[in-house]
N, C-alpha and C positions, 0 to 999 in steps of 0.2 A: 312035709316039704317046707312050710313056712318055717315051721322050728327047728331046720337043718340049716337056713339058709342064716335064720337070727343067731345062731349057736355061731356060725362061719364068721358072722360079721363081728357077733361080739368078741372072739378070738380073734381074729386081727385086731380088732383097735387095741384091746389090752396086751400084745406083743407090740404093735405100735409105741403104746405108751413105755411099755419098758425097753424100748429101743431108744428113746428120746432119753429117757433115764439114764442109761448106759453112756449118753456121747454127751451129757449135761459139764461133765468135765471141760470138754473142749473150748465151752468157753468163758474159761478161766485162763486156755493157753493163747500165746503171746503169737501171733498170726504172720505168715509173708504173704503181704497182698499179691507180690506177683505168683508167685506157684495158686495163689485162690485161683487169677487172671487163668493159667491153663489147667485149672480142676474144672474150673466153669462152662471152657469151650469145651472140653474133655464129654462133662459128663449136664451139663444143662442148657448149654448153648441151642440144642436140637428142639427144644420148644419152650427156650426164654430169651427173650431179649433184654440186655443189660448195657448200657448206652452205646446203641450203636451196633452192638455184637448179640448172633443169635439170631432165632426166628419168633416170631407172634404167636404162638401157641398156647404157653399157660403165661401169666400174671408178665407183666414186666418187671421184671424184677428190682428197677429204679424206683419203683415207691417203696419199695423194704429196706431200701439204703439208710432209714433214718430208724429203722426198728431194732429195739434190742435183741442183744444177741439171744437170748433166750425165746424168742418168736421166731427168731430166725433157726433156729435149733425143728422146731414145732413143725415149722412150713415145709422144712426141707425131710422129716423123717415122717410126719402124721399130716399129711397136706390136708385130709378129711376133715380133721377135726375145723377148718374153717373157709372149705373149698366153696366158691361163689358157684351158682346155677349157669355160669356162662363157661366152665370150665369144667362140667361136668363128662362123663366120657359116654358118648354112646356107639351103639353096633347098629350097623345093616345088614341084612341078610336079606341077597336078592332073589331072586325066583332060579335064577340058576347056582344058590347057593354059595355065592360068590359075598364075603365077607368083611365090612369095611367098617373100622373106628377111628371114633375121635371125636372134637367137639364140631358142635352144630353153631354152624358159623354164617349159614342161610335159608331160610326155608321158602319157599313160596306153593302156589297150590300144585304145579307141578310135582318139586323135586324138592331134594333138600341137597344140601355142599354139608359136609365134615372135612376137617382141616384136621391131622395129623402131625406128629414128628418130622422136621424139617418142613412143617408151614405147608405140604405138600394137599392142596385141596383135591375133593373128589366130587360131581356133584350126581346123586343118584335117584334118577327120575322117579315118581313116586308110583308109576306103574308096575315099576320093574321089581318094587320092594314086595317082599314076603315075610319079613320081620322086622320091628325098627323101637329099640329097646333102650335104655341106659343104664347102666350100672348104679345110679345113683353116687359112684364116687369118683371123685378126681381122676383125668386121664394119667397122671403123675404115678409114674408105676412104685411100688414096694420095692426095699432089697437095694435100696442104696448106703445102707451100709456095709454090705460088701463089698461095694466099691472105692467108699471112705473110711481113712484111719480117724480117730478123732481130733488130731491133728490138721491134716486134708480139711475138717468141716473148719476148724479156728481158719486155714489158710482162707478158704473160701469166704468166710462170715468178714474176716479182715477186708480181704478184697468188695465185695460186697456196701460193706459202710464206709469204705476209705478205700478208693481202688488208686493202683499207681499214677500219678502225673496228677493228683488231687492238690 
């Protein structure tokens, strides 16, 4: 079981890596901040905030504004390789099987709160729980390259370190 689940992880991070590899072009290309502006709300808006716009879920993304593009490349495709313990993703699973993730945003001796996509908090009394686990990795799901050309990442990376009306 152990060396099922290390074989799992270590294939993802090295398709990780050669997905990073693959979109390293993009930032070489010459960006429109404002198409970044709606790549952003499009597709990271739901748990980052970027000044002003978005929700509190993973990282703000206004302290990456001054990172090169090549960290920004890293962040947005392998968020693991340097994801903080406060933005870790975990699961509850309550006694009636009733199933809830995201980050651990409160605990106390009662209960615990996990905050989700769109900020949306849950707080889940600790009596109630039957499992209460984390993934170990970033709540920042895989598979956003399907969503972005590498194009689409230069738009967003622009917008990002030079957003419009800067």
């Amino acid at each position: 079981m152990i060396r099922e689940r290390a074989q799992k992880l270590f294939t993802a991070q090295s398709d990780r890596k050669k997905i990073v590899k693959e979109y390293e072009a993009a930032i070489h290309l010459s960006g429109n901040s404002a198409n970044g502006a709606s790549l952003f709300r499009q597709n990271c808006a739901s748990c980052h905030r970027f000044r002003n716009d978005g929700f509190s879920v993973g990282p703000d993304l206004g302290a990456l504004a001054s990172k090169a593009p090549d960290v920004l490349l890293l962040a947005i495709f392998d968020p693991n390789q340097t994801v903080e313990g406060r933005y870790l993703n975990y699961t509850a699973l309550t006694r009636s099987d009733r199933e809830v993730s995201g980050i651990l945003v409160a605990e106390t001796p009662t209960s615990l709160t996990l905050r989700n996509a769109n900020g949306v908090e849950e707080v889940i009394l600790r009596s109630d729980l039957k499992e209460f686990t984390s993934s170990g990795l970033s709540l920042m799901p895989d598979g956003l390259e399907s969503a972005l050309k590498p194009q689409d990442v230069a738009d967003l990376i622009a917008y990002l370190t030079n957003p419009p009306g800067t």
